[in-house]
C-alpha positions, 0 to 999 in steps of 0.5 A: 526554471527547469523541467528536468531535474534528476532526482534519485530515490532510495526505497526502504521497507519497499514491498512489491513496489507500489511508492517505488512505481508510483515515483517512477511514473513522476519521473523520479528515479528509484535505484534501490528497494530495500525490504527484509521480505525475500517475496518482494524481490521478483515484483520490485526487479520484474516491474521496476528498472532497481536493485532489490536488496534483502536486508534489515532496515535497521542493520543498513548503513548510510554508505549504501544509501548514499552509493544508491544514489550515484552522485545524483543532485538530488535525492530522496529518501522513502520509509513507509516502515511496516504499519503491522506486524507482518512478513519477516517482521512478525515475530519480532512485533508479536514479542513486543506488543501492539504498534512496536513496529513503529519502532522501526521508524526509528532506524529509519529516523536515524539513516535520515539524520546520517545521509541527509537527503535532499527529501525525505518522505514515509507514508503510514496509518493515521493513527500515528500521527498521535505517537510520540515516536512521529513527533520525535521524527518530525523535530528532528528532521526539523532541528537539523534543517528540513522544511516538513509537512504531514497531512492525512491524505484521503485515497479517493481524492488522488483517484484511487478506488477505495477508501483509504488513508495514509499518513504522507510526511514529506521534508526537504531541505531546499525551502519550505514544501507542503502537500498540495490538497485533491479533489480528483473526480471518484473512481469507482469498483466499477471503473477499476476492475469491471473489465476482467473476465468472469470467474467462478470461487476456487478458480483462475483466469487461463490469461492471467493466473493473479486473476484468481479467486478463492474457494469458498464453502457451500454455506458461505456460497449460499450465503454470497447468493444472499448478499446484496450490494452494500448489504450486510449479513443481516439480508440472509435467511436466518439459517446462514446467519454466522452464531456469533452475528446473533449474539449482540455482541457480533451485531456490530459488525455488519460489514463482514460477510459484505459484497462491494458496491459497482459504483463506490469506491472500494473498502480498503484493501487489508491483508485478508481482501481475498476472502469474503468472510473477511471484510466487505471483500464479496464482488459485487456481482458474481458469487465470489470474493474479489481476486487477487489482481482484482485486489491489486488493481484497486490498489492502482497496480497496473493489470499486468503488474506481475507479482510471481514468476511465470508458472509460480503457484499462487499463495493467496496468504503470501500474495494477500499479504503483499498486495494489502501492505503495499503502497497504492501506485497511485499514491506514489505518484501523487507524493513523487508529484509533489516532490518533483514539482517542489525540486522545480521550483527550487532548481533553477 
């Protein structure tokens, strides 16, 4: 048995990087990124040693893959395909409905059935798991020879500091694989971003211009001083209580407006977590929603992770977007693990 085996990776709907960065860490080789978003280009290049290309999925041919792939022995192809519409993609879902941007799962399925890879992984929401379009995926990885697996894989038991869960399918064709289970110990709001400097809403740290908070209003600044720690608006003064949140159908939901816990996980980071009126999305001490490379460092980011050029200015829409859509660090790397660890055991 060997322990180094090469294994080149095809990265498609990469965003800025997060599978791609997490499979590195594993030790698996990614040579080209593949997004229609042309914001994903600086952090995939700046951050990863790849070719980004800024190109439709579904318009990709198999030849580009597999010239990508550089006559590796083994290769993987990665597809976490957008699970909302967002960036470029979003006209396109709008026209068609709720969740046809799975339908992306589609190009995807077919690059698959015409490269064969040696592996195949795609990461997504749990609900998809119940889509006929992910049973349809899965019977023909399966009908043309791959070993599959598929488990819904809880964030806060591979370490990461938020409650997050993603769908994780993995395929090969060398033998049977499965998705070992994790117990890691939790990793907490405190654990994970405590260690940045102090900055006020509507401002920036000098060190680091991700390290940035949005403005807030002078109602919600009031209404952030009232929030405590996993509390809800209902600990304010009845004054600064939102009309909607008084009638019974906003009631139900008490997490808006929320501050997060020093010691629990995050919630889940979405496309909106740099705003506090958003989601429980307050820090948990200071009079502010959480920063942009607080966001990313509870996606598992590393701290200087750089998501803009030097001196670019910074767009909290376009930057909240990528950072909420990526794929935690640390979740590609617990997949690059297990596929490594799988190659290993057939290698030899």
């Amino acid at each position: 048995m060997t322990n180094t085996v090469e294994i080149a990776a095809v990265d498609l709907f990469c965003g800025v990087g997060g599978l791609t960065h997490g499979l590195g860490r594993a030790g698996i080789k990614v040579n080209l990124g593949v997004d229609l978003d042309p914001a994903c280009r600086f952090p995939m290049e700046a951050n990863n040693d790849v070719v980004f290309l800024e190109k439709d999925v579904a318009t990709l041919t198999s030849e580009e893959i597999t010239a990508a792939f550089k006559g590796a022995p083994f290769t993987l192809l990665a597809g976490c395909a957008p699970c909302q519409p967002f960036s470029s993609y979003s006209q396109s879902a709008r026209k068609k409905g709720p969740h046809q941007d799975w339908e992306l799962l589609n190009a995807f399925s077919k690059l698959v059935l015409s490269v064969r890879p040696t592996m195949v992984t795609m990461e997504n929401v749990p609900p998809l798991l119940k889509q006929p379009i992910f049973k349809e995926f899965v019977t023909s990885l399966i009908d043309q020879g791959y070993f599959v697996d598929f488990a819904i894989i809880d964030g806060r038991k591979i370490g990461l500091p938020q409650r997050r869960q993603r769908l994780v399918l993995v395929a090969s064709q060398l033998g049977p694989i499965s998705i070992p289970e994790a117990d890691k110990p939790v990793v907490t709001v405190r654990d994970a971003i405590a260690e940045l400097p102090k900055i006020e809403a509507g401002s920036s740290a000098p060190e680091d211009p991700l390290h940035a908070s949005a403005s807030l209003s002078e109602k919600n600044l009031k209404r952030i001083k009232h929030s405590k720690p996993g509390g809800t608006w209902r600990d304010w003064p009845e004054e600064l209580v939102a009309t909607c949140h008084s009638r019974s159908s906003g009631s139900t939901f008490p997490s808006v407006y929320g501050r997060m816990e020093w010691d629990k996980p995050s919630p889940t980071m979405t496309t909106q977590c740099y705003g506090f009126g958003n989601g429980r999305f307050g820090h948990p001490e200071q009079h502010r929603a959480i920063s942009l490379r607080e966001a990313s460092m509870l996606q598992s980011f590393p701290r200087d992770y750089a998501f803009t050029e030097d001196n670019a200015k910074i767009n909290f829409s376009t930057l909240g977007r990528l950072i909420g859509n990526a794929v935690p660090v640390l979740l590609g790397e617990y997949i690059g693990k297990t596929l490594r660890d799988h190659v290993v055991q057939y290698a030899d």
